[in-house]
Residue, then its C-alpha position, 0 to 999 in steps of 0.5 A: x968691917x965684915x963677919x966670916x962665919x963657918x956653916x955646914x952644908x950637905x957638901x961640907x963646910x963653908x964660909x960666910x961673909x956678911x959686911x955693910x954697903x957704903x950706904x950703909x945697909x947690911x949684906x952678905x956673900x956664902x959659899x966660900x970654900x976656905x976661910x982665906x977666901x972669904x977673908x980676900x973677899x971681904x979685904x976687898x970690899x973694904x978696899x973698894x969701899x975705901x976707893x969709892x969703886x964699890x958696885x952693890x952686887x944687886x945693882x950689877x945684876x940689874x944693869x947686866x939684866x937690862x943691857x943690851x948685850x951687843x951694845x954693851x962694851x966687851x958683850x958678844x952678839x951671839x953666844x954661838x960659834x960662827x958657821x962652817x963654811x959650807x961644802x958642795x955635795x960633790x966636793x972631796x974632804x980629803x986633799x991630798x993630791x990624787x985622783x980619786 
């Protein structure tokens, strides 16, 4: 069973959730714009407690920290887009068919 709490910030108001791991330890998660947010999240982590699918939030961290991203399953090599094709310096931009 979790705990939503109200707590104010220079931006307004926000919510809190503090709930226990399945290994019994007490954590929380902050920042939740609405209470119906902060009630979904703890639905599923109760959820997902119950199914044995619980992922302790710092033990994902440390795995994405310590994989290999380009072996990872869905990681992307590189973050970048891939180049243009380049150009000759004497190549025309435009192709419309006259003799220019």
């Amino acid at each position: 069973m979790a705990s939503i709490k109200r707590y104010a910030t220079a931006k307004g108001e926000r919510w809190r959730v503090q709930y226990r791991t399945p290994e019994n330890r007490v954590t929380q998660r902050r920042g939740f714009k609405s209470k119906k947010a902060a009630e979904d999240f703890a639905a599923g982590v109760h959820m997902s407690k119950l199914r044995g699918e619980y992922v302790d939030p710092s033990d994902a961290r440390r795995r994405s920290a310590t994989s290999d991203r380009a072996g990872s399953p869905g990681g992307h090599t590189s973050s970048r887009r891939p180049a243009a094709p380049r150009r000759s310096p004497g190549a025309s931009t435009s192709n419309r068919g006259g003799a220019q």
